[in-house]
N, C-alpha and C positions, 0 to 999 in steps of 0.2 A: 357281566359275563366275562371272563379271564378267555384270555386267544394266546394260541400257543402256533407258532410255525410248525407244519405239520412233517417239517423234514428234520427240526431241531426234536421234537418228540413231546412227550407227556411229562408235563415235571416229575412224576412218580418213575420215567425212563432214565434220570440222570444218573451216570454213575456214579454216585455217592455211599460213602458211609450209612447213612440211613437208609437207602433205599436197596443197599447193597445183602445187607444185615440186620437193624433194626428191626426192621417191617416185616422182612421172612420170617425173623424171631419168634416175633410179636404174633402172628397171623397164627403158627405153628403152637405156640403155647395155649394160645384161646382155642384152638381145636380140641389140644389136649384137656384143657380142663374142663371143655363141657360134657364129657364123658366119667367125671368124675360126680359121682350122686352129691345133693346138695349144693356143694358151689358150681357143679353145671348150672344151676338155676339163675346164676347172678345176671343181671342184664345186661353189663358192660359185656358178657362175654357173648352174647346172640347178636345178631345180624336183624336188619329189620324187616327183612322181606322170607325168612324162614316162617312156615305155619301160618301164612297168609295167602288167600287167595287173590288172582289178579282175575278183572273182568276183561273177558275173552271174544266181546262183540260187540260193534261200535255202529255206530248209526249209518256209515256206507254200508257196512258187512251185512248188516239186517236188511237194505233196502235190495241188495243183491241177490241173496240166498232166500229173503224171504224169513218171518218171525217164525214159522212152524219147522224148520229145518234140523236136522236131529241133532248137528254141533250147538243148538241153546239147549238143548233140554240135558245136558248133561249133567247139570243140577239144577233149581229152582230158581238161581241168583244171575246162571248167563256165564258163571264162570266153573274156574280147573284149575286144579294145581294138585295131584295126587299125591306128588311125591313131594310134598313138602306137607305133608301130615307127619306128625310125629309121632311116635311110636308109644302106644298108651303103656306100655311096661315101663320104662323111658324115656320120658317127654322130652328131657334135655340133651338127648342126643339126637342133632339133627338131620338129616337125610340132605343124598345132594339136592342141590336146586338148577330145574330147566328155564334157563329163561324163556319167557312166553313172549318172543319175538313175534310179529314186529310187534305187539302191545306193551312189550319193555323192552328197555333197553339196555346191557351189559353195566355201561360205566353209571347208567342211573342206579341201579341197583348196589353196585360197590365199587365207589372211587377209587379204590385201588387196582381196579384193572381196569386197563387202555389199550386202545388198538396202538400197534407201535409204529413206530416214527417211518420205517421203511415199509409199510405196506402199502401193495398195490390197491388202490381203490380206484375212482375215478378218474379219468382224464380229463387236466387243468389244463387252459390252454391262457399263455398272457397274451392278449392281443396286441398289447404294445411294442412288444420285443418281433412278434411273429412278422415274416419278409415272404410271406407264401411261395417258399422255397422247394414245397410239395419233399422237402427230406422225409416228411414223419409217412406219407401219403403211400414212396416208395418200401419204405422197411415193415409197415403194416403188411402180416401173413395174411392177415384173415379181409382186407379189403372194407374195412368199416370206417376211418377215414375221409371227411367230401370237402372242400374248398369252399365258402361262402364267402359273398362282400358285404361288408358290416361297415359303419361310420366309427372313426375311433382316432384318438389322439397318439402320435407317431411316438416314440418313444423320448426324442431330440426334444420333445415340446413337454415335457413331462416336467423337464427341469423349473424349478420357481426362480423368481427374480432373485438374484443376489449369491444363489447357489455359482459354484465352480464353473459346469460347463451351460451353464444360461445363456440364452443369443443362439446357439448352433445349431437353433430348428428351420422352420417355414415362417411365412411372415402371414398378415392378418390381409389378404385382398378383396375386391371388388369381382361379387361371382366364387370366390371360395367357401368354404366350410368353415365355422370358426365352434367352441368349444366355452362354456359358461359354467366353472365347476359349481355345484350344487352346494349350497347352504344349507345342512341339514343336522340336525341334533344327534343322529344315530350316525357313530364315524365307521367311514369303511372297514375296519380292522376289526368291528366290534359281529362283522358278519360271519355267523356259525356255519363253515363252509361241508362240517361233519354230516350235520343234522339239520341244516335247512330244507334241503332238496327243493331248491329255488332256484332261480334268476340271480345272478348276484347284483347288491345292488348295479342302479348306474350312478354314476361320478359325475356328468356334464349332461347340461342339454345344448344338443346339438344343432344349429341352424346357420342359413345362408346370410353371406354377408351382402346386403344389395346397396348400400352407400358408407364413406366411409367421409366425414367430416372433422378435419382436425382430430382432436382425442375422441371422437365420439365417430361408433361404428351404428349404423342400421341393420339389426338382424332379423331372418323370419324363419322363426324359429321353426321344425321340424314337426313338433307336438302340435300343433295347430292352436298354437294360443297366440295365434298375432305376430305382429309388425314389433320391437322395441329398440330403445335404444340404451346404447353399454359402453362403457368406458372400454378403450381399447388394451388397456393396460388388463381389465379382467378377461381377457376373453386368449385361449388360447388356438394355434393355428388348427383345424382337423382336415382328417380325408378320408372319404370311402375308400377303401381298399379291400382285396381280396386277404383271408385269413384262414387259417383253419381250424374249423371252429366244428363243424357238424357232424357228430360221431354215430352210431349202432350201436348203442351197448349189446343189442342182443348177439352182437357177432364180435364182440372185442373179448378178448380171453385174458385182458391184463396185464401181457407179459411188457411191457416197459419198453419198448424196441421202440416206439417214435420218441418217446423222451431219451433215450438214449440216442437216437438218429439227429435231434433236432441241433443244429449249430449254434442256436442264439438263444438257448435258455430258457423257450418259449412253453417248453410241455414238460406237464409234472404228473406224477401218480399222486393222488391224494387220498385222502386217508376215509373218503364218503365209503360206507361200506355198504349199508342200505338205500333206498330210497330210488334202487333202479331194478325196478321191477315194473311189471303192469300185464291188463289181462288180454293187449296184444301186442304186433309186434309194431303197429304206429307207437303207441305208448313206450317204448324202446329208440325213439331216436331221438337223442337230443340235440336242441336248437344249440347254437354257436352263445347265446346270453347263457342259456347253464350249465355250458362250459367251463365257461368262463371262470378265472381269478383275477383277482383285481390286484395291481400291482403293488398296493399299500400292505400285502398278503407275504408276499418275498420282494420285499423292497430288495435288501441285498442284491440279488441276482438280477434285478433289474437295474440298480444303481451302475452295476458290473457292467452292462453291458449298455446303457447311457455312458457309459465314461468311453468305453470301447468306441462307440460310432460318432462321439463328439470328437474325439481324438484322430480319429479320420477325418471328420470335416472341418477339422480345424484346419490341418495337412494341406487338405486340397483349397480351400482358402489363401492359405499362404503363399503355396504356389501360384492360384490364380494372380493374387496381387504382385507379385515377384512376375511375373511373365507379362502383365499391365505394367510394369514401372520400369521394365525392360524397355517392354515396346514404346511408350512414354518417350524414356533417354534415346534412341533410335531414332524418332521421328522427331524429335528437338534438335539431335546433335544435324540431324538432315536439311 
């Protein structure tokens, strides 16, 4: 499955010659000629969801409404699609087509349309960058916005060994939180943040550090699978911390104002369009995990602003040592 940043857009969004031109062409001419008797008939020039019926009831929907309910009997088969019959004078002109949301979906039916790069959909929250600054909290009109504390790896600690600003996090202690990224086949980046309507993954598992022996750390870990132990080189520093993470869909109106309020880069509209819906309003509040993006998602802007806060505490470092090596010559020359 191909992952596209959903602020960079849809490859089909780039502005290019082909996508500029080509393709409107091309789209516009196969209109035209299926209107034309006999070579309307060719198949390169049809679509493959015209004159097809889509099944309109799935195994929740029946246990809900019930099989005797008058939306199955609409035909024999469970399904609808009236208006993609074609016109028995002429078959090969085809009638528009409604998608039968949510049992299809737009861009599964023709790759050539995409929701575009700037539309509001959900609210991403990165939790690494986030400083529960309560900025997005205040600019929310509609009050659907709540603060949660979540365990999560700081932003300083994100950096790998060997990278630029590596060193300028937290350290691994006795009674801390420590961080174990995950070994897994399926990579973050490969998560469909559109069309999951999930939890995104998680990246670490997260437990206490209760001994810490030479290179080797004692951790118990959070999942309840025990006591282990872990080279301390793998393990990166973590902390609960407060975040903002727990939204209202049913009271958010999508207007962009906390991403636009947020100082550190923290909140994104994303491009989820469906998948927040439900038949109450519990089902309408989302937890702080499916908020959630994962930083591997908009590296960039995270990068940005790891460079940003190492760069400060590289500062305040420097000073520190400079005001130790002060006081050092003071109390020697004394």
């Amino acid at each position: 499955m191909e992952h596209y940043d959903f602020r960079s857009g849809h490859p089909h969004a780039q502005p290019n010659f082909r996508n500029l031109v080509i393709r409107p062409m091309w789209i516009t001419l196969k209109t035209a000629l299926r209107t034309i008797p006999l070579i309307g008939r060719l198949p390169f020039l049809h679509n493959d969801y015209h004159n097809k019926r889509v099944i309109m009831t799935d195994g929740f929907t029946e246990q809900r409404i019930g099989s005797d309910h008058v939306s199955t009997k609409w035909t024999d088969s469970g399904s609808y699609a009236a208006d993609r019959e074609a016109s028995e004078v002429m078959p090969f002109v085809e009638r528009p087509v409604t998608v039968m949301y949510p049992y299809e979906r737009l861009e599964d039916l023709e790759p050539w349309l995409f929701v575009p790069g700037e539309y509001n959909g959900r609210i991403g929250i990165i939790w690494e960058t986030c400083t529960a600054c309560k900025a997005c909290v205040k600019a929310c009109p509609n009050d659907c916005l709540h603060m949660t504390t979540e365990t999560r790896v700081n932003v300083l600690d994100t950096a790998s060994k060997g990278d630029e600003w590596h060193g300028y996090g937290g350290e691994i202690e006795v009674g801390g939180l420590a961080a174990l990224p995950r070994q897994e086949t399926t990579e973050p980046t490969e998560f469909d943040l559109v069309h999951a309507h999930s939890a995104a993954p998680q990246e670490y598992d997260f437990g206490e550090v209760i001994d810490l022996t030479g290179s080797t750390a004692t951790v118990k870990w959070n999942d309840g699978s025990g006591v282990g132990d872990v080279q301390i080189t793998d393990l990166k520093p973590a902390e609960q911390d407060i975040v903002s993470g727990r939204i209202d869909i049913g009271r958010c109106m999508f207007c962009g104002l906390c991403a636009e309020a947020c100082p550190f880069e923290s909140f994104f509209m994303t491009n989820e369009y469906d998948g927040m819906s439900g038949y109450t309003r519990q089902d309408l509040w989302f937890d702080a995990d499916r908020t959630r993006v994962l930083p591997s998602v908009h590296k960039e802007r995270v990068d940005m602003e790891l460079e940003k806060r190492a760069k400060k505490e590289k500062t305040k470092r420097e000073k520190k040592a400079a005001k130790a090596a002060k006081a050092a010559e003071a109390s020697s020359g004394a």
